[in-house]
C-alpha positions in Angstrom: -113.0 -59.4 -0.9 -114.8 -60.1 2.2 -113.7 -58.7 5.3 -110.8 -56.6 3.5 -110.0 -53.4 5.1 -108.1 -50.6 2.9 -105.7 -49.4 5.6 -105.5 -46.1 5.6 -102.3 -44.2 6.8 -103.3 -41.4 9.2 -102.0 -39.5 12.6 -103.9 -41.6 14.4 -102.2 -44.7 13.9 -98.8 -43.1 15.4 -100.7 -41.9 18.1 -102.1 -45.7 18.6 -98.5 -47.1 18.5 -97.2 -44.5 20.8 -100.0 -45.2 22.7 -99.3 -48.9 22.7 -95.7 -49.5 23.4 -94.9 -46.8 26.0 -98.6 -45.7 27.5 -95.4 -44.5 30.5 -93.1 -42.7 29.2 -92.4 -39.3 30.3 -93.3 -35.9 28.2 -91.5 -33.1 30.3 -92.7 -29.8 29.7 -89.9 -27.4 31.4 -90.5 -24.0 30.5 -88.0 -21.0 31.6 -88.4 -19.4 35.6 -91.5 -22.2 36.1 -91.6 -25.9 38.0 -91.7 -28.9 35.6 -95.0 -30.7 34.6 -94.3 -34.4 34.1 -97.4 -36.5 32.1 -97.2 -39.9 30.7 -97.9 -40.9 27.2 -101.3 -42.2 28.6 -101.7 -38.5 30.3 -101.2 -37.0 26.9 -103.6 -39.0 25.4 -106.5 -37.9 27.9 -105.7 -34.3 27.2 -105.9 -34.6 23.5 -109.0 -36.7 23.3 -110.6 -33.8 25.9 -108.8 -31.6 23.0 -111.4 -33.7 20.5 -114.2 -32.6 22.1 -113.3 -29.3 22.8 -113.2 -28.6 18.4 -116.6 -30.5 18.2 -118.0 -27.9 20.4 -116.3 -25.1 18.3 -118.1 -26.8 15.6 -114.9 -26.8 13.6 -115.2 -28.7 10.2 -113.0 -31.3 9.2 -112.2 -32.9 5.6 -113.6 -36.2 3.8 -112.4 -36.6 0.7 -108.7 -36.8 -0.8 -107.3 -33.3 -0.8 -109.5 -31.9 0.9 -108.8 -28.9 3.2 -111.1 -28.9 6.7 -111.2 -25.6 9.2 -107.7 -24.3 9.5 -106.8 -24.0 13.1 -103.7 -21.3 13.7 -101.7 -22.3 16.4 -98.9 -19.3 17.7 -96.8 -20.6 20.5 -93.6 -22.1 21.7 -92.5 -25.7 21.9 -94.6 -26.4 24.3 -96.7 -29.8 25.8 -99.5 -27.7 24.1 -98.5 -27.9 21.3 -97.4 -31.3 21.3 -101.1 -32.2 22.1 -102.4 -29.7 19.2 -99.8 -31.9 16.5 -102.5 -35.1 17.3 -106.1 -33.3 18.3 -106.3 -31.2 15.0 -105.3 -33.5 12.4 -107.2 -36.6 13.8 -109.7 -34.6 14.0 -110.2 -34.0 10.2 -109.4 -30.2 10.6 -106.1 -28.6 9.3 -103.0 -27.8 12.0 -101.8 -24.4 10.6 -98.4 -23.6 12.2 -97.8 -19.7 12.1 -94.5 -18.7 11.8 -94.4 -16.6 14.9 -90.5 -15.0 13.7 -91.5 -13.5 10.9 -92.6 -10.1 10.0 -95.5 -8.7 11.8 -96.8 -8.1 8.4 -95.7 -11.4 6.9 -97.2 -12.9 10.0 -100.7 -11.1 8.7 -100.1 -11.8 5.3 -99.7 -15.8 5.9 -102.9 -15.7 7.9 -105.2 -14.2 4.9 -103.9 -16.6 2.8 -104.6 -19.6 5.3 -108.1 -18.3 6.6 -108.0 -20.0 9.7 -111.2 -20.0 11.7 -109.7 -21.2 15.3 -106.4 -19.6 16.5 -104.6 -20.9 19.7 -102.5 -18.4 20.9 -99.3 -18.3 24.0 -100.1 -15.3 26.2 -96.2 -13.8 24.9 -97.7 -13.4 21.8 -101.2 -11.7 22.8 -100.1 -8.4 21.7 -100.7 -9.5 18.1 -103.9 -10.2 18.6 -105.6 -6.6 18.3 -104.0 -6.2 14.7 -104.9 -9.7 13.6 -108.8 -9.7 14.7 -108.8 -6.0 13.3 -106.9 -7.9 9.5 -108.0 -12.0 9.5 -111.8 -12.0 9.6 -111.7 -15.6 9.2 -111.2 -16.1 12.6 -114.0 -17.0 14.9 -112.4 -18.3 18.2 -109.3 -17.4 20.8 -107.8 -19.7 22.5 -105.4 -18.0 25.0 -102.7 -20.6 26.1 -100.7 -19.7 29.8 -97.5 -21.3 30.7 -98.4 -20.1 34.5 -102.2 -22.0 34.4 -100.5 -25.3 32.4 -97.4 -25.9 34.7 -98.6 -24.8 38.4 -102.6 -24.9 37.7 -103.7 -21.3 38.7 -102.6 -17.6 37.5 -104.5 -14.9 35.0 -104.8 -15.1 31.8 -104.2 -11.0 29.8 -107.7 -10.0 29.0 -108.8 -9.5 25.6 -111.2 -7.1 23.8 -112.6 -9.8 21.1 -114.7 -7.8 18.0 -118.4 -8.6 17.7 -118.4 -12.4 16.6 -115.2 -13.8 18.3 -114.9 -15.8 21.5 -112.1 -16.0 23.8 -111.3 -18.7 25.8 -108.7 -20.3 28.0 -107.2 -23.5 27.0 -106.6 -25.4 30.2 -110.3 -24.1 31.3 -111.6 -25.4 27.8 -109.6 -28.9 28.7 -111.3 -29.1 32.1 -114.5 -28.4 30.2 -114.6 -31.3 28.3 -113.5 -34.0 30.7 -115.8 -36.7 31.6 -117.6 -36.9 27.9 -115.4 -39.6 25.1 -114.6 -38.6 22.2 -114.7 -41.4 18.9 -111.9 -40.1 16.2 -113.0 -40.1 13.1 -111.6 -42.6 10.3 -110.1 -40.3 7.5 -108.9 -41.3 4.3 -105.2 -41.0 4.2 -105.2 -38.2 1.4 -107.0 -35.6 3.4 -104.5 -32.6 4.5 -103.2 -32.3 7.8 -101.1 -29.5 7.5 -100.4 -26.5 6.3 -97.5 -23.8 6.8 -95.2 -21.5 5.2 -91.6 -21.0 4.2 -89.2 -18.3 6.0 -89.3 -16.7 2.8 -85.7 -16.0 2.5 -86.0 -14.9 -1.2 -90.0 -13.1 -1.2 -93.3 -13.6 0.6 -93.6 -16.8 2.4 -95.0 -19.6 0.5 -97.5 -22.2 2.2 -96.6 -25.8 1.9 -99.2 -28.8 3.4 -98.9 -32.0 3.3 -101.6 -35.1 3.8 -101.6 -37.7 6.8 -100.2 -40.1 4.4 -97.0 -38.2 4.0 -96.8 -37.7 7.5 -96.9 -41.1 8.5 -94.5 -41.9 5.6 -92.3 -39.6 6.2 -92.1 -40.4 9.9 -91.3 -44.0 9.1 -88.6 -42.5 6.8 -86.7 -41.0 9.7 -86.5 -43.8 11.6 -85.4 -46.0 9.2 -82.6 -43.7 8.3 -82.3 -43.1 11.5 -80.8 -46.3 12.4 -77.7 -46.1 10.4 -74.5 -45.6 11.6 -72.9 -43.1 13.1 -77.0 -41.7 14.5 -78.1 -45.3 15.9 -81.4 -43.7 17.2 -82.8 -45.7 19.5 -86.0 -45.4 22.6 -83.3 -45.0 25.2 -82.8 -41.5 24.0 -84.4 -38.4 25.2 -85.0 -36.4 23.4 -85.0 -32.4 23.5 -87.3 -30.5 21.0 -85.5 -27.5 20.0 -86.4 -26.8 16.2 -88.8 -24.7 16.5 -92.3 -26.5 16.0 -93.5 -24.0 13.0 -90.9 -25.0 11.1 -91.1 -28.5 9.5 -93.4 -29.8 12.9 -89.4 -29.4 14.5 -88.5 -31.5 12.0 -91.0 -34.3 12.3 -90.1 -35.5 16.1 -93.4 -34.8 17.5 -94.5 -37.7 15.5 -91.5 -40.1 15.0 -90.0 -39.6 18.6 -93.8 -40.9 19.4 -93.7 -43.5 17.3 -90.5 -44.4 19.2 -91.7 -44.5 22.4 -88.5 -41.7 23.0 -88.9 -39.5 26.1 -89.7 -36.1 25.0 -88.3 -32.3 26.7 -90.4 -29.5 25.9 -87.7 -26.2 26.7 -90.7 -23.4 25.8 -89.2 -20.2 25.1 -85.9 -19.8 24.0 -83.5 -19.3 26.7 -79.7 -20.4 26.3 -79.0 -21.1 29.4 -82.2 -22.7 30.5 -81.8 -25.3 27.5 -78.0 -25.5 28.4 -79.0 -26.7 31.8 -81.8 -29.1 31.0 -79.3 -30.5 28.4 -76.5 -31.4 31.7 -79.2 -32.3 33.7 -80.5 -35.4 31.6 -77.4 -36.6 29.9 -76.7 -38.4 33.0 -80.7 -39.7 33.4 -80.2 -40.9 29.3 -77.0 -42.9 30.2 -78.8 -44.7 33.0 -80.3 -46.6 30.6 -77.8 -46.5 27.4 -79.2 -43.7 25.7 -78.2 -39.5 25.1 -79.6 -36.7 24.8 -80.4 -35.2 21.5 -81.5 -32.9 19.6 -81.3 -30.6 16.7 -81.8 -26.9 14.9 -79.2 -24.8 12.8 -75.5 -24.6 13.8 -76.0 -21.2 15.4 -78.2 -23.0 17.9 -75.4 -25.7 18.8 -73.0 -22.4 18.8 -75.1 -21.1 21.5 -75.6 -24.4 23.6 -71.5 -24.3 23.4 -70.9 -20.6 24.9 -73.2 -20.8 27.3 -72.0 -24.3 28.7 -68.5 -22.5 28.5 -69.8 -19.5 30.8 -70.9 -21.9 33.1 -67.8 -23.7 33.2 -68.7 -26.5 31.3 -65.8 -28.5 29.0 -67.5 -31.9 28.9 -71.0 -31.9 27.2 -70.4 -36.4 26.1 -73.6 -37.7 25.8 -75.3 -35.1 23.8 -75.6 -35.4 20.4 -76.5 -32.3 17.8 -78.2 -32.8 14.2 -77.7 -29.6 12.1 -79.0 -28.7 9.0 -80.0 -25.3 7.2 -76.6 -23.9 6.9 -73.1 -25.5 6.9 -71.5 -26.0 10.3 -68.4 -23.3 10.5 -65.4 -25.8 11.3 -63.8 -23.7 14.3 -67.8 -24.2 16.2 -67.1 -28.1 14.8 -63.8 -28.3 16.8 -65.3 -27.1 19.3 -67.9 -29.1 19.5 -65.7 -31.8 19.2 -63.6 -31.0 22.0 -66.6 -30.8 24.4 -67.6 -34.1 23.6 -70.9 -33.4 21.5 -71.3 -35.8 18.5 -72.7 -34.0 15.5 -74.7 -35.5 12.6 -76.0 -33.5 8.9 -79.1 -34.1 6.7 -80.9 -31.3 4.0 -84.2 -31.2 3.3 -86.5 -27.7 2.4 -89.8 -27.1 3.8 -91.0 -28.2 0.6 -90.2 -31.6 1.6 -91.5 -31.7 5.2 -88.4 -34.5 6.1 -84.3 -34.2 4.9 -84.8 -35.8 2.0 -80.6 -37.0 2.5 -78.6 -38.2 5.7 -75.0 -38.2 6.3 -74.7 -41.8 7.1 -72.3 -44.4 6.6 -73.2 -46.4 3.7 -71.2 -49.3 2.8 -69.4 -47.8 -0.5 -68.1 -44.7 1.4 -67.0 -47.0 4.9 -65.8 -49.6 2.5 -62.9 -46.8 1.0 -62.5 -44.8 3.8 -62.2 -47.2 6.6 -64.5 -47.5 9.9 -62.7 -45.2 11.8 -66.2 -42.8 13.0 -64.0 -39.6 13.6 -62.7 -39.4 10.1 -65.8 -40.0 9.0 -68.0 -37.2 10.4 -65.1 -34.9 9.6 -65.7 -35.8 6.1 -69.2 -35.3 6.0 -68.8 -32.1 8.2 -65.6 -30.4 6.5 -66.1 -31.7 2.9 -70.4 -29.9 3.5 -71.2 -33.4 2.5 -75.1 -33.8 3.2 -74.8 -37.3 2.4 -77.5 -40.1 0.8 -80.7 -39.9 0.4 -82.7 -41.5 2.7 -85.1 -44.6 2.7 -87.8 -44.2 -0.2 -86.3 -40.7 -1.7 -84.5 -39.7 -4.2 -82.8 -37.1 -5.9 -81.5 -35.6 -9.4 -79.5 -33.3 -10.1 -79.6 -31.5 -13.3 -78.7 -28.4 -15.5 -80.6 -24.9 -16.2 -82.5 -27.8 -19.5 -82.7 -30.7 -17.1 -80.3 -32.6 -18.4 -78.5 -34.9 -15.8 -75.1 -33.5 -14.5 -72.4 -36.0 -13.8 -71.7 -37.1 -10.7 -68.0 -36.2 -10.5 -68.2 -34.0 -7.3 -67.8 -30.9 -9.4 -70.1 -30.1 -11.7 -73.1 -28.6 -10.2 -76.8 -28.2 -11.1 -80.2 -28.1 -9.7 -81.4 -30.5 -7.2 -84.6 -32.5 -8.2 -86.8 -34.0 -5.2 -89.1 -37.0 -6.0 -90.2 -38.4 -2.5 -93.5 -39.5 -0.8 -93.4 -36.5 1.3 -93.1 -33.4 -1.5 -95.7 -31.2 -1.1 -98.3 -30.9 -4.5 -98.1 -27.3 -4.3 -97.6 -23.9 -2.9 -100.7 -23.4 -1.6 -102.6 -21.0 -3.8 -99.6 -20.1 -6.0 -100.6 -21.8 -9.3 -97.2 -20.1 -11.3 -94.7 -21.0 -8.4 -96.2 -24.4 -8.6 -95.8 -25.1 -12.2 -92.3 -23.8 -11.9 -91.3 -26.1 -9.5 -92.6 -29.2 -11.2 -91.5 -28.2 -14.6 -89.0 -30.8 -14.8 -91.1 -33.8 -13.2 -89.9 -33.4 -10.0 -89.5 -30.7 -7.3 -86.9 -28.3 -8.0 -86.8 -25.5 -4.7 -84.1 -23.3 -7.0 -80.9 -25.0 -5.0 -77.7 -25.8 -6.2 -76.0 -29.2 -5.1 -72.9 -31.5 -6.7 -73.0 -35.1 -6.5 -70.2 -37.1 -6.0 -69.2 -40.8 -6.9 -71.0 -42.5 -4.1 -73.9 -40.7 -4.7 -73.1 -37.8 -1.5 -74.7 -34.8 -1.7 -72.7 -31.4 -1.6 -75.0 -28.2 -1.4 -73.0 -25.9 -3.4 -75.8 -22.8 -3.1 -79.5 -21.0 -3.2 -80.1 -19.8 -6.6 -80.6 -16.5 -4.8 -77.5 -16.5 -3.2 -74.9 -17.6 -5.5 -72.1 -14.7 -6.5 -71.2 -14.2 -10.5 -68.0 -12.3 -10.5 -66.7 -11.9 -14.0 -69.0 -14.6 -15.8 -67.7 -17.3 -13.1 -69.7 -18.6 -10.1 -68.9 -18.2 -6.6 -70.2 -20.2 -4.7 -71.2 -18.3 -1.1 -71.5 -21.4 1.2 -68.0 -22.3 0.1 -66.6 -19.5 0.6 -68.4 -18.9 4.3 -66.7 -22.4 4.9 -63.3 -21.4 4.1 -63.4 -18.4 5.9 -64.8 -20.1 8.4 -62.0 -22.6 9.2 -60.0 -19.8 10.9 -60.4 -20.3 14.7 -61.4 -17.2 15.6 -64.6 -17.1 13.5 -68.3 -17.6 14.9 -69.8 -17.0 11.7 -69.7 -15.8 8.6 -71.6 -15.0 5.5 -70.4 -14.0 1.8 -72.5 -11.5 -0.3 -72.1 -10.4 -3.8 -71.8 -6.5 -4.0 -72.2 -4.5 -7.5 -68.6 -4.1 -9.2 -68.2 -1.6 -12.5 -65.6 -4.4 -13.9 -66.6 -7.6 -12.9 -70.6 -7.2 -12.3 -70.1 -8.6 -8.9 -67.7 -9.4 -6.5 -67.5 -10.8 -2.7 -67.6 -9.5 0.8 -67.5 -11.3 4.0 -69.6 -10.3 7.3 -67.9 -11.9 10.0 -68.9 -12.7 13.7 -65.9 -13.3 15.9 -66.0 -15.5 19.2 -66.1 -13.2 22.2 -62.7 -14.7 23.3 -61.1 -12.9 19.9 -63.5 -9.5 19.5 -60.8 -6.4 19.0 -58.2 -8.8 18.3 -58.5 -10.4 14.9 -58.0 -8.1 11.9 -59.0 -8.3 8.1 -55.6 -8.5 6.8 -55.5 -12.2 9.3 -58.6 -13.3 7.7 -57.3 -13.1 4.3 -53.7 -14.3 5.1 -55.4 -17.6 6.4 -57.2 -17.6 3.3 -54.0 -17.3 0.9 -52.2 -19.8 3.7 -54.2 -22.2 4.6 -56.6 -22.9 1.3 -55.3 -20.7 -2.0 -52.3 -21.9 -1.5 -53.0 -25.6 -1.0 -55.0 -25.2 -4.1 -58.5 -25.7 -2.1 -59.7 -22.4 -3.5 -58.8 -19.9 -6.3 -57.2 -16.8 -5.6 -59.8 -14.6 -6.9 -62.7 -15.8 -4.6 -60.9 -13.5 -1.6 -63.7 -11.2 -1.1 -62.3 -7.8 -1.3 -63.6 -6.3 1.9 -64.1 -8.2 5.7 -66.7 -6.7 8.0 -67.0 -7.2 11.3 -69.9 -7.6 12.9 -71.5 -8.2 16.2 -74.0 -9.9 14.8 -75.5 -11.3 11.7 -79.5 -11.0 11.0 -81.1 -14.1 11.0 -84.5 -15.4 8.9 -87.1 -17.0 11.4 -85.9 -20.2 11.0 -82.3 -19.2 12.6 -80.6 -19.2 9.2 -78.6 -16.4 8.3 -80.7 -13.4 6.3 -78.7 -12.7 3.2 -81.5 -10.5 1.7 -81.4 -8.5 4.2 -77.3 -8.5 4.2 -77.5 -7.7 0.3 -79.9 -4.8 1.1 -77.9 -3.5 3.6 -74.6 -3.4 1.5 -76.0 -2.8 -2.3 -74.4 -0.1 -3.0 
């Protein structure tokens, strides 16, 4: 046909709408111990046009055809403006964003960059002690681009000097920035099937895997999110602002770099991780949200929110209304819901693996469920929340769940299975791991080895990780249940369950458990296990023989790099 244009679905089009409907809203980039650096949308876009032209003078490739994978370019920082402005240059560009995972391993750090090859690496001064080992290991890469809180937020400052092996340059990114003003920059039109991204699991149960994903399933899985995003009780709207806390190299912070965008939402950048710092920005904008109707939100795993709650309570802090929490990753302990609860923070679930690059289900308020149980909000969150209900899938997704043959389980909200992920965001594969990839698709759809039930309305339980689940005497246990249970006693942070070897029944269960500081020294085994028989053996919630048979207190419990709880590491520890 004449004139007929096959619109393609890339980056650049959220950037355009962005662009469009709020060229003046406010990105605030407030790192820790520095002044605040305010831009506009229209700001950002000047930088990452300048950013354009800065990876055609690197002479950085970039992809044509479907599939196709341009330069990698490593990015190692913080959630930071920077980085913001990387999510748009690199992928409109034609080249591929490569998020390193900057909590992992040293090692696993190294090993995720030989299997990426990137040729460009933009780096945050904090982590510029890595560099010597990975110049000396990755001999992919070609340029350094050292990144400065200091030179980005007050415009002067040093940058650490580097000692760059014969072939690799080292720049400075707001010097390279400056470089390229004054000269336009004409984005390329991609197709839609080219890959914009690439990154890698936390690798909770082996090596990290690497997962990428095309502009296509970006933009769809951006429009995804909002659309579930406006069901009850979330009501997203562009009188939020918005603070980006999950950390960027995991799921792009869960897609709000490019949704909040599309939104027109004003965006916080907090930088490095600092409790108290994000605790404060949090108070100081709940009041400039309600000005015009809106909150503050934001989201991570629930020992994130458990952190934003002792630190407000250090300050003196019992009314937090106005900020609203999304978790997902882990189940929220109930005592740290109550809590929440009586500070005034509203809290909201979805699940969704890296695999999937968006929650692929939302605990919303579909009719079916508000139909039986009434519109009253409160008793509905504390559904979702104390029942681990991860709710419905979300716009364009859906799910199975089926046995070890995969056969269809019913859904009764008991029986469990494998859940099955067929969505426009799934990744095709793990990059350059041909067996793990036929594995996963052996049933026609995803399968990331977790366990879910389903219930009657079509609500999504997680029951466990393959990898996790305890077998005690040929019977499952599941951990997460069990961590939610113990969990309910008000004295407990958090809490994770392990299987341990046992001569008689293969395995059995222990619990490690975090106390709140309030109760350290004061809470004993024997009262974790009497609020277990009390509260949930006797009320026939849970059978008597789940009790794990030891409690260990910890002061801690290791986490993986995404903030989840490290059971490897916890099962190590305690094998024997």
């Amino acid at each position: 046909m004449i004139g007929f244009k096959d619109y393609q679905l890339t980056i650049d089009k959220i950037f355009r709408h962005g662009l469009h409907v709020a060229p003046d809203q406010k990105l605030v980039y407030a790192p820790p111990n520095l002044p605040k650096r305010e831009y506009t949308y229209r700001d950002f876009a000047e930088r990452v046009g300048r950013l354009g032209t800065v990876l055609e003078d690197l002479a950085v490739k970039r992809a044509e055809r479907p599939w196709e994978m341009g330069s990698r370019v490593a990015v190692m920082d913080w959630n930071t403006i920077r980085f913001q402005e990387l999510m748009y240059a690199v992928p409109m560009y034609g080249s591929v964003l490569f998020t390193v995972n900057i909590r992992l391993a040293p090692k696993e750090i190294l090993y995720t960059m030989n299997v990426a090859e990137p040729e460009v690496l933009f780096i945050h001064t904090d982590f510029v002690p890595y560099l010597t080992a990975l110049l000396e290991n990755v001999k992919t890469i070609k340029n350094v681009i050292i990144m400065s809180d200091q030179v980005t937020c007050t415009g002067e400052g040093e940058v650490p000097e580097v000692k760059a092996p014969e072939g690799v340059e080292v720049y400075e990114y707001e010097d390279l920035l400056k470089s390229a003003g004054g000269k336009t920059f004409s984005w390329p039109e991609l197709n839609e099937y080219v890959v914009a991204s690439l990154f890698f699991t936390s690798g909770t149960t082996g090596l990290p895997k690497g997962v990428y994903h095309t502009h296509r399933q970006i933009v769809l899985a951006s429009m995804q999110i909002l659309l579930a995003s406006m069901e009850y009780p979330l009501r997203s709207s562009n009188r939020d602002l918005v603070l980006i806390l999950v950390p960027y190299f995991h799921i792009f912070g869960w897609m709000q770099p490019y949704y909040c965008f599309i939104g027109g939402n004003m965006m916080i950048f907090p930088g490095r991780y600092e409790w108290g710092h994000i605790t404060r920005l949090i108070m100081e904008y709940i009041p400039e949200a309600e000005k015009v109707g809106g909150r503050v939100t934001t989201g991570g795993v629930p020992t994130m929110l458990y952190a934003i709650l002792q630190e407000a309570k250090k300050m003196g802090v019992t009314n937090l209304k106005g900020f609203l929490f999304g978790y997902g990753g882990e189940a929220l302990p109930a005592s740290v819901y109550e809590e929440a609860k009586r500070m005034g923070v509203s809290v909201i679930t979805g699940y969704g693996p890296s695999e999937t690059l968006t929650a692929i289900t939302r605990a919303v308020f579909i009719p079916r469920l508000w139909m039986k149980m009434g519109l009253d909000e409160e008793k509905l969150i504390d559904h979702f929340v104390l029942s681990n209900s991860l709710g419905v899938t979300i716009p364009l997704s859906f799910v199975r769940v089926v046995d070890e043959d995969g056969r269809d389980v019913p859904a009764d909200g008991k029986t469990p299975g494998r859940i099955l992920f067929e969505a426009p965001s799934v990744t095709r594969e793990y990059y350059k791991e041909p067996e793990k990839t036929k594995h996963a698709w052996r049933f026609g759809a995803f399968d990331v080895d977790d366990y879910v039930v389903m219930d009657e309305h079509g609500c999504i339980m997680f029951v466990d990780r393959a990898k996790d689940a305890i077998k005690s005497g040929g019977e499952w246990i599941p951990s997460t249940r069990l961590e939610g249970f113990i969990s309910t006693h008000p004295a407990v942070a958090e809490a994770a369950a392990i299987g341990v070897s046992h001569p008689k029944w293969v395995e059995r269960p222990i619990a490690l458990v975090v106390l709140k500081p309030e109760y350290k020294g004061k809470v004993t085994e024997e009262d974790i296990i009497n609020h277990l028989m009390k509260h949930h053996v006797e009320t026939g919630e849970m059978p008597k023989w789940w009790i794990p048979d030891k409690i260990i207190f910890m002061d801690e419990l290791p986490k993986t790099s995404t903030g989840k709880i490290d059971k490897k590491v916890l099962r190590e520890k305690y094998k024997e």
